[in-house]
N, C-alpha and C positions, 0 to 999 in steps of 0.2 A: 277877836272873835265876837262875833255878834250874837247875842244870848236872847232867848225869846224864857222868863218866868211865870209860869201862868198858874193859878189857884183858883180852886173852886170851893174854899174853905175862911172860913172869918179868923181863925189860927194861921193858915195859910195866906191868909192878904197881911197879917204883919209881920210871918218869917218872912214873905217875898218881899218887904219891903226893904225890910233888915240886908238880904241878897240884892236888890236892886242897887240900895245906898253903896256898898261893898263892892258894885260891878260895873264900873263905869261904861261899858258896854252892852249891860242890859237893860232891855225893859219888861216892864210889871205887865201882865195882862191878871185880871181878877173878875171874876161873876160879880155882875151888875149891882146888886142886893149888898155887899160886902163894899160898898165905896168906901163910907167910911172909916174903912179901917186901913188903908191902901196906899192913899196922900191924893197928892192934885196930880203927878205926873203918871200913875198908872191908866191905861187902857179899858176900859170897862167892856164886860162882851155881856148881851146875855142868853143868847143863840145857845146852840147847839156846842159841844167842846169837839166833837170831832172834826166840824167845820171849821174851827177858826184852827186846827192845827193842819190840816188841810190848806189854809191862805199863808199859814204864817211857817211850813215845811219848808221851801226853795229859797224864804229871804234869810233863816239863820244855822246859823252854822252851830248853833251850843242850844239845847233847850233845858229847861229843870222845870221839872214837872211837882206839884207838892199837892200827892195824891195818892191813890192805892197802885201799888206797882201794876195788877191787875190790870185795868183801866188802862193807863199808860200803855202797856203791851197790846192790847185790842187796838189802839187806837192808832200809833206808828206801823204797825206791822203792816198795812197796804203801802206806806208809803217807801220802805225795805229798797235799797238799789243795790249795795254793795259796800265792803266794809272800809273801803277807800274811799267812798262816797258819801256815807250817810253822816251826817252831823251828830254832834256827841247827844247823847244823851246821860241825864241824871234825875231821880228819881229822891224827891225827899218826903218822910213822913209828916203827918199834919202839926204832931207833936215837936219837930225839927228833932229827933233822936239821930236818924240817920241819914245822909246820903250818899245813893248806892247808884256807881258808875254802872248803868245798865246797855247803853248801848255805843259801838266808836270807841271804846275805851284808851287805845293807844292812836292810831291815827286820826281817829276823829277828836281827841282831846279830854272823852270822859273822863278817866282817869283824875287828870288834872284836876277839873273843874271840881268831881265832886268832891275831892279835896281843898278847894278854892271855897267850897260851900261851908265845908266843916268846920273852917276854919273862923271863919263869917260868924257861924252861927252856934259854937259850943256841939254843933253837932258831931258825929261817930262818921267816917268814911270807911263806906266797902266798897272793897276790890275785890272782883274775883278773879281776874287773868291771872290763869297759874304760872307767870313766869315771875307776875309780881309777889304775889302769894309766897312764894318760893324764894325772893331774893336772888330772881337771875336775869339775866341780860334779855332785852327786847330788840330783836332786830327790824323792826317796825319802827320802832321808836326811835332807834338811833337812825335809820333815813331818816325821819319826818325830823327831827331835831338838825339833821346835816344838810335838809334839803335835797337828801337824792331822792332818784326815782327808783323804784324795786321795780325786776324785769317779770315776775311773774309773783305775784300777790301769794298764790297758790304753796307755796315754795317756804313762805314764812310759818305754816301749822307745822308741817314738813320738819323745819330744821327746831323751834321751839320746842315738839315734842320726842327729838334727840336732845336736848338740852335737859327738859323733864327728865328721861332716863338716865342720865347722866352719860350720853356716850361721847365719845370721841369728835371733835370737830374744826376741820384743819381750815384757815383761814389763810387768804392773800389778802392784804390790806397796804398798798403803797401810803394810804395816809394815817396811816398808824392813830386812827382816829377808834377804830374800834375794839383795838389793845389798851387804852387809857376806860374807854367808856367801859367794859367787860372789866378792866379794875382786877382779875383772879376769880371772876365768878364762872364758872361753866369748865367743861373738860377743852378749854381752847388750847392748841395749836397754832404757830402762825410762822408762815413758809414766805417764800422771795419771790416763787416761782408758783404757776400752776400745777405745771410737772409737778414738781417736787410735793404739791400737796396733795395731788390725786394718787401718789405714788404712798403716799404716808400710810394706809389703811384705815384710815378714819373715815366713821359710819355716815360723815355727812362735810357739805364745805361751804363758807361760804366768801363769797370773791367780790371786790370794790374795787370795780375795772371799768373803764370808757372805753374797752376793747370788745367790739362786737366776736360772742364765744362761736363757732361751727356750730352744725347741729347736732356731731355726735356726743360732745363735751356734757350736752343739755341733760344731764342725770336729775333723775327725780330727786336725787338728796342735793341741787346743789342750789342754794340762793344767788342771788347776784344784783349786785348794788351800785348804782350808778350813781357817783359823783357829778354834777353837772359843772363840768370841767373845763368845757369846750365853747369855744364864741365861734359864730361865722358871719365874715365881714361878707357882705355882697352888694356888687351894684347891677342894677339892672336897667332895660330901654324903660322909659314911659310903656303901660299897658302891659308889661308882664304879667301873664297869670300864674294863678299859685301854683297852676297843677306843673308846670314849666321848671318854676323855683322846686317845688318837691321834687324832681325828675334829676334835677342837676347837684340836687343836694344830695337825695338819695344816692345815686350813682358815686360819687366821691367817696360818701363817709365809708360807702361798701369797699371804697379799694384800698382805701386805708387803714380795714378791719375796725373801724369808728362807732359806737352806737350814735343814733339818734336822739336816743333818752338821755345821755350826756352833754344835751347843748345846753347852754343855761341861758346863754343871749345871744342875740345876732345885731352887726352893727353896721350900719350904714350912713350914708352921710345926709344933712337935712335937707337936702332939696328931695329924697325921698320920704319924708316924714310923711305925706300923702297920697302915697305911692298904693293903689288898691289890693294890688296881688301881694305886692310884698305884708301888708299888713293882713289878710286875709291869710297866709301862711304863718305866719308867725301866731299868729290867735289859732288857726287848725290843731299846732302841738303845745299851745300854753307857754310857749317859750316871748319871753319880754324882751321888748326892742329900744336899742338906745343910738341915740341921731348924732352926727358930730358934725362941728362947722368946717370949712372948707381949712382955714388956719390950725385947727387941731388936726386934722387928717396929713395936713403939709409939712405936722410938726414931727411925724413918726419916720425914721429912716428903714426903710423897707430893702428889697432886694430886688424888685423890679425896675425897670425904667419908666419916668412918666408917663403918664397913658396923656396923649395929646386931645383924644375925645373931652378926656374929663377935666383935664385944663380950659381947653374951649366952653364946656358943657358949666362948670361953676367955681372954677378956679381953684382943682386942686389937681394934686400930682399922680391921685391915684385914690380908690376908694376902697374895695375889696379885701387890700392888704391892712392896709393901715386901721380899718375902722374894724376889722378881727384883731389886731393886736390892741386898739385901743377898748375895745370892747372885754378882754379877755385879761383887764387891767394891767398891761406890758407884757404878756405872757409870748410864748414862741410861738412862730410859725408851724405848724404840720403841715399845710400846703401852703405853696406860692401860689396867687390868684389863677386859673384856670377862665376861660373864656367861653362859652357851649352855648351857642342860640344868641336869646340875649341876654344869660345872665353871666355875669362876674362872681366869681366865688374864691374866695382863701379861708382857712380856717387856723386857730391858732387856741393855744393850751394855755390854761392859768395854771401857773407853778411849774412842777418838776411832772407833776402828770402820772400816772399809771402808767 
């Protein structure tokens, strides 16, 4: 995480130093006037402070601010997108007494950091997310730690403050990943089946499926957690556009009840590693692309027969299948390569799957 510390205080130019030394991914900004106290590698500003957090918003991801909370809250609030988006914030006093995770706390990372401050600096860390407060389980937190994606952001206040109440909360988890992480904290539940856990009468649920849910399942009490489980191997002509590759993708993962939010990578072989559409699709949904050579792709026994194009084309026996299973680190098939237009599609599952 890339951390932006900025001070406007000659107390505050050598706790930020003290955090800078401690952050190997931060850097110092400090008022002009206060150089001396700072070092040679901090940033000197002496403008305006809403400006330079204004230049310095979209390049980090972590800021600490060591200043009046007040201040601070005036000054990010236009810049506000979303709580999945906005970068952590932390807030420490001039005195270094406290720092206080004020904005991002679980997805954006505050949380941590101001604790990473604390620890720096003999300082005091507040938290106030009542789940932590509380000593119970974050389901925000265990995505961003697992790497899944959450299907509706909205859904996490939702089930958190069934957890505050302490009520009832029936879970499907094939990767028993958040029966280890919940540890006996919260009124959890944990079922085989969806059935069987909508059927439980429990005031809320939440499910860790790569299985795209119906629309009428979609209850307001239920979370839903996406494992990024899923690789899709594809080959396509020169000149594919994206919107083609999204047509052909889309349509598949719909017939095999598949989400989207579950791909975690797509693989193909490197004579498309410059491929326009193909890499403009894969930058559309954030999903990272990994190339294999003609002899890795020829190395994987697949269930189709050799495609003769792609023998011809760069010397291998098949692209689609093999670079989803290679992609999906040996994982199985869920489709045999399929053909539509110009693109080539297979998809294939890491592990045992949902």
């Amino acid at each position: 995480m890339r951390i932006a510390i900025i001070a406007i205080t000659r107390n505050g130019a050598r706790l930020g130093t003290r955090l800078r030394d401690g952050l190997p991914e931060a850097r110092l900004f400090v008022l002009q006037k206060y150089a001396g106290q700072a070092g040679q590698d901090a940033e000197l500003f002496s403008g305006e402070l809403a400006g330079l957090v204004t230049r310095l918003w979209p390049e980090y991801a972590g800021f600490v601010f060591i200043m009046a909370t007040g201040i601070v809250v005036r000054m990010v609030a236009p810049h506000l997108a979303a709580k999945d988006r906005d970068p952590a914030v932390v807030v420490m006093d001039d005195a270094g007494r406290f720092a206080i995770s004020l904005l991002a706390g679980h997805l954006g990372g505050a949380n941590e950091l101001a604790c990473r401050c604390a620890f720096l600096t003999g300082a005091r860390e507040v938290i106030t997310t009542a789940t932590d407060a509380n000593d119970l389980p974050a389901f925000d937190l265990l995505a961003k730690g697992e790497g899944w994606a959450i299907d509706d952001l909205s859904k996490v206040k939702v089930l958190n403050a069934l957890l505050l109440d302490d009520q009832p909360i029936a879970v499907v988890d094939p990767t028993d990943r958040l029966r280890s992480y919940c540890h006996g904290r919260g009124r959890l539940s944990f079922h085989d089946t969806f059935v069987e856990a909508l059927q439980s009468g429990a005031a809320g649920f939440v499910f860790v499926t790569n299985r795209h849910l119906p629309p009428q399942s979609r209850a307001d009490n239920l979370l839903v957690l996406r494992p990024r489980n899923l690789a899709l191997g594809i080959g396509c002509n020169s000149g594919t556009t994206p919107e083609e590759l999204e047509e052909v993708v889309t349509m598949q993962l719909k017939r095999l009840f598949l989400s989207l939010k579950s791909v975690g990578c797509i693989g193909s072989a490197t004579a498309k590693q410059e491929e326009e559409g193909l890499l403009a699709f894969a930058a559309r949904h954030g999903i990272p692309l990994r190339f294999f050579a003609s002899d890795e792709l020829n190395g994987v026994a697949v269930p189709s027969p050799p495609s003769r194009h792609a023998l011809e084309a760069i010397g291998a026996a098949g692209v689609a299948e093999p670079a989803a299973v290679l992609a999906a680190d040996g994982g199985r098939l869920l489709l045999k390569k399929i053909k539509s237009g110009n693109v080539t599609l297979a998809i294939a599952e890491l592990g045992a799957g949902p």
